[in-house]
N, C-alpha and C positions, 0 to 999 in steps of 0.2 A: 447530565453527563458533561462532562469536561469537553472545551471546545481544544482548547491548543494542544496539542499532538506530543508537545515535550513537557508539558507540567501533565500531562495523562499519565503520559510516561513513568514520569517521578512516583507518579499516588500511585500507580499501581506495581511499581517496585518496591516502594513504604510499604502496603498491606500483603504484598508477597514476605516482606520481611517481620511482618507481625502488628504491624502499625493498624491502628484504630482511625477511619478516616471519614468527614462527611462531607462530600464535595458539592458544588454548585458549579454552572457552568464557567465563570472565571477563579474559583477560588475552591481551597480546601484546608479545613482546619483536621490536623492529625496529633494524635497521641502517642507519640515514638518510642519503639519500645528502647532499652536502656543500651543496648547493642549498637546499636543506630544513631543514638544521639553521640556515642561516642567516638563514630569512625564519622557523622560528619559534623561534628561541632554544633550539634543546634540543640536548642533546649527539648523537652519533652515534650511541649506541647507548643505547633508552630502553626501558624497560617502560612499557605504559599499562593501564593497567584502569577501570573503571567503577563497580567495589565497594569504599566508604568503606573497609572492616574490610581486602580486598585490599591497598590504598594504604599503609592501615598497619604490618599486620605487614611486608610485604615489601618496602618503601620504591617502590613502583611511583608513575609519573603519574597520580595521578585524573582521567582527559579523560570531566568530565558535561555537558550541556545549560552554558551557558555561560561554558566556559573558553574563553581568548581561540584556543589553537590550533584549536581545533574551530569557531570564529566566523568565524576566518581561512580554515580549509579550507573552508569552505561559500560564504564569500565567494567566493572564486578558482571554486571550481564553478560557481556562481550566473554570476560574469563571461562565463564563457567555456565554459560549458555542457558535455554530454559527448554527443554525438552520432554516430553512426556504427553500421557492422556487421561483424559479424564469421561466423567459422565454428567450430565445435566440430570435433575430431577425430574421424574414423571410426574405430571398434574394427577390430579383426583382421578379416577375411574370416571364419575359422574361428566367431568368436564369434555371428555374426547367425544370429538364428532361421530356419528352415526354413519353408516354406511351411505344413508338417502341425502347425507348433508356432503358428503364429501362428494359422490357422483355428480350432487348439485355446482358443488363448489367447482368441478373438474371441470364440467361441460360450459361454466360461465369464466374460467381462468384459462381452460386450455383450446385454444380456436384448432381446431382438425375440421380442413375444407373438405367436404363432402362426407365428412364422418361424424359419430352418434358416439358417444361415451355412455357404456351400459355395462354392469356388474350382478351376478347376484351371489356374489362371493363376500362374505364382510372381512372389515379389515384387520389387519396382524399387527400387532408392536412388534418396532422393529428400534434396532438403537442405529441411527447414522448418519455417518462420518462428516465434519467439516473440521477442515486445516487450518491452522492461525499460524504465521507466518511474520514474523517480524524482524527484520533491520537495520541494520546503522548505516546511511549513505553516508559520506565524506562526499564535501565538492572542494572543489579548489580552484578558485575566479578570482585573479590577485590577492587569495587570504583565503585560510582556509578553517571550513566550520563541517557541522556532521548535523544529521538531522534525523531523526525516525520516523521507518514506515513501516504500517502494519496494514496486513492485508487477510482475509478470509476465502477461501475456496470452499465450493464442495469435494468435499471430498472422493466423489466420485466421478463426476464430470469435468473440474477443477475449473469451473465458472466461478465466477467472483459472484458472492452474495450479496444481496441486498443488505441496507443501512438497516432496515428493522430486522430482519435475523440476529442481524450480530450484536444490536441493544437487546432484545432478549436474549441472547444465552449471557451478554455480560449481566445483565440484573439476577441473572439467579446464582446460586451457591454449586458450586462442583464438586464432584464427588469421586475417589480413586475405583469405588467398587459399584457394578451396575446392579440391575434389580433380576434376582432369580429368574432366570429363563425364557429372561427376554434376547432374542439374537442381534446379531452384531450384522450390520450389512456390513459386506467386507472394503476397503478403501481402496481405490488404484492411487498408490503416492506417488510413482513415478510423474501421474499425469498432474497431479493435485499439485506436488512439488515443482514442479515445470509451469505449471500456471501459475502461479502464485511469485514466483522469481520472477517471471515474463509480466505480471501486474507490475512489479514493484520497479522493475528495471523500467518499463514505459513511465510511471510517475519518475522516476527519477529524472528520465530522461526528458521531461516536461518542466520540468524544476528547473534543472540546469539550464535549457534553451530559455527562460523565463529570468533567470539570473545574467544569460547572456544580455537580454536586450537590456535589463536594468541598468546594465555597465557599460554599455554604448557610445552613453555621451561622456562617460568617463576615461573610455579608448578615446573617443575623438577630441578632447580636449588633452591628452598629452600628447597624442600624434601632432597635433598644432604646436604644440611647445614644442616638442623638439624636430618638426621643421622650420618653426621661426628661429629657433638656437643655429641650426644647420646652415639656413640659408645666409646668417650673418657673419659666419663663418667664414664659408664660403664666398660673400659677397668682400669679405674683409683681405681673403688671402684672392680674389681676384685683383682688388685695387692694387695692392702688392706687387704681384707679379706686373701688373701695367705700368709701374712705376719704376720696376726693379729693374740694372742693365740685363744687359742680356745674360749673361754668366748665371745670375740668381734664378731663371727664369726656369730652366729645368727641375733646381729644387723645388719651388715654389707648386710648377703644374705637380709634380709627383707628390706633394701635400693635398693642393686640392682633389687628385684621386686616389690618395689613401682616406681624407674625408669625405668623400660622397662613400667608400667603401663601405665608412662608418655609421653613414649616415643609414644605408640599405639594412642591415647587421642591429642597428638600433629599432628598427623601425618594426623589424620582424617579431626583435625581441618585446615588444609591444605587444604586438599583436599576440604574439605567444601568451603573452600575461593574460590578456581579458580574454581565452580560450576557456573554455571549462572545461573543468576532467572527474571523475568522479568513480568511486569504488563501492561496492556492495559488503555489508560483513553482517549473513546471517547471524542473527542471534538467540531467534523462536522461531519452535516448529513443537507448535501442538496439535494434537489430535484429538477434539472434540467429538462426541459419541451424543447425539441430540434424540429425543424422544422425537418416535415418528411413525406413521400409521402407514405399513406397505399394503398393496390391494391392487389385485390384478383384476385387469377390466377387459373389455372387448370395445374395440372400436370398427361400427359398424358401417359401411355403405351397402345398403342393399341387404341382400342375403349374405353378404361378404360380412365375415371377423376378423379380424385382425386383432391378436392378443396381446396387451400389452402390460408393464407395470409401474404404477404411480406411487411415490411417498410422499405423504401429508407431513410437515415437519409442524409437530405440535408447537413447541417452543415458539417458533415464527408466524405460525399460523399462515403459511403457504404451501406450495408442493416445489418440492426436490426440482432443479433444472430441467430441462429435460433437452439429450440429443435425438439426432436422427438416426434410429435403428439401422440404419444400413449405411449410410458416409461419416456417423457421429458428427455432426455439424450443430450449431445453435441455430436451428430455425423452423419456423413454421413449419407442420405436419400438415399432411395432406392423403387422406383415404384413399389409393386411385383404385384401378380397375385391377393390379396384379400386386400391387403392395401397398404398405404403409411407408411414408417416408417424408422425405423435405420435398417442396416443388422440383430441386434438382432431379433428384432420384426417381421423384413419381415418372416426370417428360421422359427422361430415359429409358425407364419400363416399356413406354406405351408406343417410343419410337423405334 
C-alpha cells in the first residue's frame, strides 16, 4: 500500500479513471488510459513516486503537494465530487466462521464485567455499512498548500475504524450490485457524517498546530529583524531631535510616535502571518456495504440475560464497534444487577 497520502491519492484517482496500476509502497508504475495522458501531458506509461532520492536514481515522476497533475486531479475531484455506494464481495460459504467460533471470538474480544457471552442462535449475513470520507484541507501559514484526508467511520456508530478494516475492503474489488437476499443493516449518516467531519477536522487541526510550531523560529527571526530595523530608526530620529533646535523638536517627536505606531501595526502584522487558518472542502462520501455475520446473543450474570447484538465484519475479521445500549458511549460494558451498560450507567442503576 502506498505510504504518502497525496501520491495515494493520484493512483487512486488514475484507476478511478481507468488507468492500470501496480503500486509499492514508495512507487507506482501506471498505464494511462489515452484520456488522461491527454488532460495531463504524460505519456502512457509513467512511474510516479513521492521520494526525492526515488525520482532520482530511477527516473520516476516526483508527484508532491503541488505539482500541477496532482492540483489537476484534486481539481476535477473537488468539481464533481465522488459520491455513491458500493458492495464488497462475500468470501466462500466454506470460509465464514461458525457460530462456536464467533461466541469464542466475542467472549475473548468483547471484556463484559460480570457478564458471559452465550448464543444458541446462529448467525445471519448481513451487508454493513462503513463511510469513507475524504477531503481537501487548505492551510495557510505564510504560503499556502492543500493536503488530503481520508477518513472511515462505521457506519453505524461513526467510530473510526481500525487501519486493517480499511486495507481490507481497499484490497478487494467493489461491486454496484449486492448478493440476493442478503440484507442491508441500515446506516445512521447523520452520525456517521458528523464523525467522520469531526475525525478529519481534529487531524486538521493537529496539522496546522504542528505547522504552527514548524514556523516559530521563522516568526522569531523576522520579529528580530524588524525590531532591530525599528529600533534604529527610532534610535536615529531620537539623536535628531537631541540635536535639533527647539522648533524641529515637535516634528521630530510626532515622527518618532507615528513610528513606534508602525512599529506596533508591523509587528501584529507578523504575527498575523505565522497564524494558521485553514478550510475543509469535502469531496468523498461513500457508503461501503461490507459482508458481515449479525448474531444475537445473551449476555449473562447469573440467572440474569441481557439480549443483545453483535456483527462480525467478515472482511476485517473483527466485530462492528460497539456502544452503550443505554448513554451510546464508546466503553466498556458491564452486566450489573438491573442492566447492561457502560460502568457509568451500571453505578447509576444501582445507586
Amino acid at each position: 500500500m502506498i505510504r504518502d497520502p497525496a501520491l495515494r491519492f493520484w493512483v487512486e484517482y488514475a484507476e478511478a479513471e481507468g488507468a492500470l496500476c501496480e503500486a509499492e509502497a514508495e512507487t507506482a508504475e501506471l498505464i494511462l488510459p489515452s484520456a488522461m495522458q491527454r488532460a495531463f501531458g504524460l505519456p502512457e506509461t509513467v512511474t510516479v513516486t513521492s521520494d526525492p532520492d526515488v525520482a532520482e536514481e530511477d527516473g520516476a515522476l516526483l508527484l508532491s503537494i503541488g505539482h500541477p497533475a496532482l492540483d489537476a486531479a484534486a481539481a476535477r475531484v473537488l468539481a464533481r465530487g465522488d459520491i455513491g455506494r458500493a458492495f464488497l464481495p462475500w468470501p466462500p460459504p466454506s470460509s465464514r466462521a461458525s457460530r462456536e467460533t464467533l461466541v469464542a471470538n466475542a467472549r475473548t474480544a468483547i471484556g463484559i464485567d460480570h457478564g458471559r457471552i452465550d448464543t444458541e442462535r446462529d448467525p445471519v449475513p448481513v451487508y454493513y455499512p462503513l463511510l469513507r470520507v475524504g477531503a481537501l484541507v487548505t492551510y495557510t501559514l505564510d504560503d499556502r498548500f492543500q493536503e488530503c484526508e481520508d477518513v472511515w467511520v462505521d457506519g453505524c456508530t461513526g467510530h473510526v475504524v481500525s487501519r486493517g478494516i480499511v486495507n481490507a475492503a481497499r484490497s478487494h474489488p467493489v461491486s454496484a450490485q449486492r448478493e440476493a437476499d442478503v440484507p442491508l443493516v441500515p446506516p445512521d449518516l447523520p452520525r456517521a457524517v458528523g464523525a467522520a467531519h469531526a475525525a478529519i477536522d481534529e487531524r486538521a487541526a493537529r496539522r496546522a498546530l504542528a505547522l504552527e510550531r514548524q514556523a516559530h523560529l521563522g516568526l522569531r527571526d523576522e520579529q528580530q529583524r524588524a525590531e532591530s530595523y525599528y529600533d534604529e530608526v527610532l534610535a536615529t530620529l531620537e539623536q535628531r531631535r537631541a540635536a535639533a533646535p527647539p522648533e524641529r523638536r515637535p516634528l521630530l517627536e510626532a515622527r518618532k510616535e507615528a513610528t513606534e505606531l508602525e512599529r506596533r501595526r508591523r509587528l501584529r502584522e507578523i504575527a498575523a502571518k505565522f497564524e494558521s487558518s485553514r478550510t475543509i472542502a469535502p469531496y468523498r462520501l461513500n457508503l461501503l456495504f461490507a459482508p458481515a455475520l449479525a448474531f444475537a446473543v445473551d449476555v449473562r450474570r447469573g440467572e440474569r440475560r441481557y439480549p443483545f447484538k453483535l456483527h462480525w465484519l467478515v472482511t476485517g475479521g473483527c466485530f462492528a464497534p460497539l456502544r452503550c445500549p443505554n448513554c451510546d458511549a464508546f466503553e466498556p460494558l458491564v452486566a450489573g444487577r438491573m442492566q447492561l451498560g457502560c460502568r457509568r450507567c451500571a453505578a447509576s442503576s444501582q445507586g
